[in-house]
C-alpha positions in Angstrom: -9.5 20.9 23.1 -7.7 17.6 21.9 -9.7 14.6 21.2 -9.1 11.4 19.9 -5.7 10.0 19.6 -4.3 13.3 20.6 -5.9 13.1 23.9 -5.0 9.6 24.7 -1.1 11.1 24.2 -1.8 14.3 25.6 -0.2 12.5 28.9 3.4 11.6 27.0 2.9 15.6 26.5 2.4 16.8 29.8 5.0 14.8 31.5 7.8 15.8 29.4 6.5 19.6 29.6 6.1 18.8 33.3 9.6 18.1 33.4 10.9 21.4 31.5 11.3 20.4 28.3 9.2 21.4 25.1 7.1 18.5 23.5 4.7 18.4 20.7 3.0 16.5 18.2 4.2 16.4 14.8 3.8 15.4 11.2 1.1 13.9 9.4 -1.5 13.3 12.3 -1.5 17.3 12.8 -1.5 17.8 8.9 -4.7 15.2 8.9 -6.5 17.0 11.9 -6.0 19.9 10.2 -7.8 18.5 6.9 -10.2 16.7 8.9 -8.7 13.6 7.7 -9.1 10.5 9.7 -5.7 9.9 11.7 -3.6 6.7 11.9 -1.0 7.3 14.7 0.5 10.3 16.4 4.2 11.2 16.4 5.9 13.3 19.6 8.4 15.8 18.9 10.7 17.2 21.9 13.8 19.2 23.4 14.6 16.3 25.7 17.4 14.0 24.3 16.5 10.8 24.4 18.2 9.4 27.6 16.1 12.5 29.4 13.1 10.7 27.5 13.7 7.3 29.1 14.1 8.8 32.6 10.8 9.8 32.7 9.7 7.1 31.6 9.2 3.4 33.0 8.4 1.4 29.8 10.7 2.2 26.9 12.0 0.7 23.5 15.4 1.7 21.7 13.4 1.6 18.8 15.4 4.5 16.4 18.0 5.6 19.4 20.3 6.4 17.2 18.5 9.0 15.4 17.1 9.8 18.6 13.8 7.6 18.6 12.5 5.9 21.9 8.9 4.3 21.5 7.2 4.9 24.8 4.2 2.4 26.2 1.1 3.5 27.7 -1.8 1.3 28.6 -0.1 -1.2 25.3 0.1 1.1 22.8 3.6 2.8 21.9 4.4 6.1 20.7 7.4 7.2 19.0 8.8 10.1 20.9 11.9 11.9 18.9 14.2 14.4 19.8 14.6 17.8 17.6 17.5 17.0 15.6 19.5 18.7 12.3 20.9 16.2 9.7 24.1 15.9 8.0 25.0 14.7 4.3 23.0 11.8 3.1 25.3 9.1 1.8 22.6 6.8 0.1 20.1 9.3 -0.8 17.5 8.3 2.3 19.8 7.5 5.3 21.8 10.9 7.1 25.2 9.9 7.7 25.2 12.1 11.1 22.3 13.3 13.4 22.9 16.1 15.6 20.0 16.8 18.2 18.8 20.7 19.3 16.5 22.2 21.8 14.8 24.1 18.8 11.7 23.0 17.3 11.9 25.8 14.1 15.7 23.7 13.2 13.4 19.9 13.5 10.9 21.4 11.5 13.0 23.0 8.7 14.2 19.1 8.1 11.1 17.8 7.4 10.1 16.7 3.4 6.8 19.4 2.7 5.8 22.3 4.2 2.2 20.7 4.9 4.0 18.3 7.4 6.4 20.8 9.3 3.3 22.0 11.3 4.0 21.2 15.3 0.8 21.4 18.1 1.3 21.4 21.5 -0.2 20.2 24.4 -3.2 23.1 24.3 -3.8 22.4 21.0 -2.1 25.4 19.6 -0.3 25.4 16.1 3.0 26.1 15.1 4.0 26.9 11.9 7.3 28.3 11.0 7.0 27.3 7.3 3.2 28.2 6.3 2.1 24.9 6.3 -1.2 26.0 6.9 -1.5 28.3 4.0 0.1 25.6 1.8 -2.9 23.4 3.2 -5.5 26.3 2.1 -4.4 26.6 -1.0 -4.2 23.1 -1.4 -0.3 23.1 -2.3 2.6 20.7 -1.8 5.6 22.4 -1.5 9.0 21.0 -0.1 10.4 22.6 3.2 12.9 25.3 1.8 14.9 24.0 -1.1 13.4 21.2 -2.8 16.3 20.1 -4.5 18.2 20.1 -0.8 15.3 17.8 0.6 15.2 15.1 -2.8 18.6 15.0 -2.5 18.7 14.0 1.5 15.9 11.2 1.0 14.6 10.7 -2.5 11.8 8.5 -1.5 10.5 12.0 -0.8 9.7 12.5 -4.5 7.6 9.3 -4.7 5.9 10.3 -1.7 4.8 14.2 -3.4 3.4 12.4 -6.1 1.4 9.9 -3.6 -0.2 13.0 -1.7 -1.1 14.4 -4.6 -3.3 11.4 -5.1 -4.5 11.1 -2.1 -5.5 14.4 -1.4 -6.2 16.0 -4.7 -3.1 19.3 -3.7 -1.4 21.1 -6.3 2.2 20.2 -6.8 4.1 23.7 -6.4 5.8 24.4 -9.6 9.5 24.8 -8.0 9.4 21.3 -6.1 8.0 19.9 -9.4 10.6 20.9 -10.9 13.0 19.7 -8.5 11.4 16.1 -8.8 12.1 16.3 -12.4 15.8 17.5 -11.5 16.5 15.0 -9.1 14.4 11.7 -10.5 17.6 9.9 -11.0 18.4 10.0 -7.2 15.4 6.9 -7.3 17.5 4.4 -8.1 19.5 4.7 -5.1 16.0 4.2 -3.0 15.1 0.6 -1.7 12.3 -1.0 -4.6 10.5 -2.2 -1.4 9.8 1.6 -0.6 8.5 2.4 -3.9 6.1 -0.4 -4.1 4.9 0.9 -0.6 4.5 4.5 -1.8 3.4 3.4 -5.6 0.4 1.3 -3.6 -0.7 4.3 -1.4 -0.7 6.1 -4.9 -2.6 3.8 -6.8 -5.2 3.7 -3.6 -5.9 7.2 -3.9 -8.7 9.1 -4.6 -7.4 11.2 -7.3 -5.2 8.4 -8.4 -5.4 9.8 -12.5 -3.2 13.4 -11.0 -0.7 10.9 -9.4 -0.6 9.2 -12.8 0.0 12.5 -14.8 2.7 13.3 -12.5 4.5 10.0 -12.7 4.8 11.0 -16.4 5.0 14.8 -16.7 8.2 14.6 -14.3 9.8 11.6 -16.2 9.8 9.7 -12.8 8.6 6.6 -14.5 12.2 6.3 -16.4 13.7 5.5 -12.9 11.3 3.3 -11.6 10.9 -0.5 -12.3 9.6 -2.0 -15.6 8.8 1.3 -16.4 11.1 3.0 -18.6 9.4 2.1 -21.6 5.8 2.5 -20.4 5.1 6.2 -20.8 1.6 5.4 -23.3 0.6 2.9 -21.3 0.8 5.2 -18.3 -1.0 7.5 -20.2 -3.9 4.9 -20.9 -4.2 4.0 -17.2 -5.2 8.3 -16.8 -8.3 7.4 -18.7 -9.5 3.9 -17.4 -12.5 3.9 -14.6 -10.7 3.6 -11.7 -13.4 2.0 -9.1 -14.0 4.7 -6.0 -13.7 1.4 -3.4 -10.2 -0.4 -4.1 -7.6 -2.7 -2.0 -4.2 -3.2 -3.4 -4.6 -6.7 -5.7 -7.1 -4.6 -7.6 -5.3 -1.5 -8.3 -2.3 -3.8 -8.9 -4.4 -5.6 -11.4 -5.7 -2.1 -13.5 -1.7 -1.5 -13.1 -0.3 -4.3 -14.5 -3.6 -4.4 -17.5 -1.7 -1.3 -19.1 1.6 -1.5 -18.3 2.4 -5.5 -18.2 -0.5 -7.5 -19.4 1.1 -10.6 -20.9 4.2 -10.4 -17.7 2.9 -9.5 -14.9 4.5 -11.6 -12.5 7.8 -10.6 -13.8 7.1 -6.9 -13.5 5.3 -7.4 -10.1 8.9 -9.2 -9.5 10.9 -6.3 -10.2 9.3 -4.5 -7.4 9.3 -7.4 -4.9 6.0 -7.8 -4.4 4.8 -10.3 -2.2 4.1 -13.8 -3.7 0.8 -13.5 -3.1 0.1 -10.0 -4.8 2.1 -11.8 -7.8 0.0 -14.9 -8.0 -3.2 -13.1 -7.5 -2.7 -10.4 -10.2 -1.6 -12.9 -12.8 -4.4 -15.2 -12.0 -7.0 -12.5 -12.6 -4.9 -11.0 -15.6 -5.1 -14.6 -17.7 -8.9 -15.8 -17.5 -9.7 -11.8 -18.3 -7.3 -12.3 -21.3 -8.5 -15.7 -22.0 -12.0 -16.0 -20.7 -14.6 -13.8 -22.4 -17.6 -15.6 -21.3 -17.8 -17.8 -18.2 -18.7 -21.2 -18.1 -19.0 -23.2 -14.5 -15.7 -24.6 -15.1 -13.9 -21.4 -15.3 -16.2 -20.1 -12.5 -14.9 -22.7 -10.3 -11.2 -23.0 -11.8 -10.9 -19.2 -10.9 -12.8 -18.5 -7.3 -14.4 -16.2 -5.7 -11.2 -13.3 -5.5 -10.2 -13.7 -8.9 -13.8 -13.6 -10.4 -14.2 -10.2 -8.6 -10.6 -8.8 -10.3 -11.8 -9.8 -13.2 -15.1 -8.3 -13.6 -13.7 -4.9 -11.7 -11.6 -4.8 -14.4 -13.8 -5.7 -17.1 -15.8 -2.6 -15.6 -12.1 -0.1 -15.7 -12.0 -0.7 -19.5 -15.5 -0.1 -20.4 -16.7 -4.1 -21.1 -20.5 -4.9 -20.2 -20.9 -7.0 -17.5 -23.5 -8.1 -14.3 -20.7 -9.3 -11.3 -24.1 -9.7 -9.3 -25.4 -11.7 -12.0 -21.6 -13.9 -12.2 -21.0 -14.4 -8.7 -24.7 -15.8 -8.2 -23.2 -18.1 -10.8 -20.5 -19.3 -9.1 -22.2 -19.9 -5.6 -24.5 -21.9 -7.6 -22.0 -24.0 -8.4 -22.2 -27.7 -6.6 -19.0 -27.2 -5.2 -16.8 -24.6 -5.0 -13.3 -25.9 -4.0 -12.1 -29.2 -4.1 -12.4 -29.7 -0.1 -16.1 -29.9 -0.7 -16.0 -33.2 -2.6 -17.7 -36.1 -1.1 -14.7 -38.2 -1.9 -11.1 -38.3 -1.2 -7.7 -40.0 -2.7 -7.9 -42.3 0.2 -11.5 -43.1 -0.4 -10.5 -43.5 -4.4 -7.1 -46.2 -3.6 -9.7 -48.2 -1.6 -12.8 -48.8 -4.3 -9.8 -49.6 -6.7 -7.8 -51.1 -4.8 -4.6 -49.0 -5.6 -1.2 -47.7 -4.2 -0.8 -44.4 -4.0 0.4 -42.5 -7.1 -0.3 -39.5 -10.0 -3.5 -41.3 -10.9 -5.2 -40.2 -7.7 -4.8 -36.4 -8.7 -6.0 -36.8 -12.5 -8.8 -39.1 -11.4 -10.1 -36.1 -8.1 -10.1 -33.9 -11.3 -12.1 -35.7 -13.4 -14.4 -36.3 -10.8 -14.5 -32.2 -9.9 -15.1 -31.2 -13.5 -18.0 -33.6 -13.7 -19.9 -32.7 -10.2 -19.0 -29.2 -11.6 -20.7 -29.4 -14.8 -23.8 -30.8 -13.1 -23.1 -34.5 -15.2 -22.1 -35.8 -11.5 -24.0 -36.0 -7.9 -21.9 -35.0 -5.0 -22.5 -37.8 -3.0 -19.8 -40.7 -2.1 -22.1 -43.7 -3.9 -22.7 -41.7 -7.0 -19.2 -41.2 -7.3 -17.7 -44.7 -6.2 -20.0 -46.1 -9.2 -19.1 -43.4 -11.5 -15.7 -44.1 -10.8 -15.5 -47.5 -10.9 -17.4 -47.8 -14.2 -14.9 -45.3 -15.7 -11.7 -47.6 -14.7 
């Protein structure tokens, strides 16, 4: 009986079935329902070429048509329905320069990166499994779909993404796809940096985040991956920090970046085009742990909430005493704790002095901060207009 996501598709199922052709779901939401793994979205598998799919169909997207790919709406939500299809040479090392689509499910299958995700179930719930995924599952083993180096060397994104499983789920790399990873590690450079930081994220999220680690150096991957060709002990070292059971991607950026670029993290973060934000944020949190040992209310409010919490999670990672409880109590004890919650503004400061505009109005707001900050200053507009106007 299909529940959840698979029963709200089940009717994509049944219509294309309906109509003669063989449909299924595909990929990692059967691999997850298998593992009893919560499951993100559902992917649809079928005979029917894709102008047969958009016949049946009244709401359709080109969204992939070229590779056979037409995202289907129901009730708002779209579903990526893709015809069986056999695959060429790969001329960059992710992209098939040809697609060629079949009637035959085993032939879609056989494509696929690991034998864990070549697992098909139709519309009555039923499994098919040409390649032993399920036994792979059992035994807790990623394995690549026939010959490992034949599937690194059509989309070598693949390799990152064996070594991100293993995080996530705590499987077994399979000794010849291992060594096929170590083989083929080269092919990386050819892969788009944006698709490594995706997969390195999901790897660093991971539960068993120390066996993706130990990968990342046992198969030399590191040497083709960015900043990293040199960083093989700090990798090492990140194996044996406390990595916290609860993380979002700033902090595991943050442990990353402790080991592997503490004093340059922006320019590493850089080299994998993270966002601007991710850069900022990690940097931020990797000075004041650097520079601030102990913190005062001035460093409290200097830093905020977000980077106070990086810091002391990573104070935790490396083994340093510390109360976070204790230090963010601190800081929403603090009189203010942005600069929007002063009682004053520029405008209110160029009319007490009777002043144009200019750099004096920014250096003047931060004297007044760190004073209300350090409790030697009220909050209030008529402390402040006589504290300022006996200061100048």
């Amino acid at each position: 009986m299909l529940t959840g996501k698979f029963k709200e598709a089940l009717p994509l199922l049944e219509t294309l079935t309906t109509a003669g052709y063989e449909a299924y779901f595909v990929g990692g939401s059967v691999r997850d329902v298998i593992l009893n793994r919560p499951i993100a979205d559902v992917d649809i598998a079928t005979s029917a070429y894709p102008e047969e799919v958009k016949k049946l169909f009244s709401h359709t997207i080109d969204t992939g048509i070229q590779h056979g790919t037409v995202t289907v709406m129901m009730e708002k939500e779209g579903y990526e329905i893709t015809t069986f299809r056999t695959e060429s040479t790969y001329q960059d090392y992710r992209r098939p320069d040809e697609v060629t689509f079949v009637r035959s499910l085993k032939e879609d299958l056989k494509r696929r990166d690991f034998t864990m995700n070549a697992i098909a179930m139709d519309q009555f719930g039923i499994l098919h499994d040409p390649y032993q995924g399920q036994a792979a599952i059992v035994a807790q083993i990623i394995e690549a779909v026939g010959i490992a180096d034949e599937r690194f060397s059509e989309d070598a994104l693949r390799m990152m993404r064996a070594l991100r499983f293993v995080s996530q789920l705590g499987f077994t790399l399979e000794l010849a796809t291992k060594n096929a990873i170590k083989n083929n590690r080269a092919l990386l450079e050819h892969i788009a940096v944006e698709r490594c930081y995706v997969e390195m994220t999901k790897l660093l999220l991971g539960s068993n985040v120390q066996q993706g680690l130990a990968l990342i150096t046992d198969t030399n991957i590191y040497q083709h991956l960015p900043g990293l060709a040199e960083a093989a002990t700090s990798l090492e070292k990140l194996q044996t920090i406390n990595w916290p059971s609860e993380r979002q991607p700033q902090l595991v950026w943050t442990l990353f970046c402790s080991e592997v670029a503490p004093l340059e993290a922006k320019r590493f973060l850089k080299k994998w085009k993270a966002s601007n934000e991710m850069m900022t944020a990690v940097s931020h949190a990797l000075t004041y742990y650097q520079t601030v040992p102990v913190w005062s209310s001035l460093t409290l409010y200097d830093a905020g909430e977000a980077t106070i919490t990086l810091v002391e999670q990573l104070k935790r990672a490396h083994n340093i005493a510390t109360d976070t409880t204790e230090v963010l109590e601190q800081y929403h004890q603090l009189p203010i704790q942005n600069r929007h919650q002063l009682a004053v503004s520029g405008h209110d400061l160029m009319l007490w002095l009777e002043k144009a505009p200019g750099a004096w109005i920014a250096t003047l707001i931060r004297k007044i901060e760190v004073a209300v900050v350090e409790g030697l200053l009220a909050n209030e507009a008529s402390a402040i207009r006589e504290w300022v106007e006996n200061e100048n």
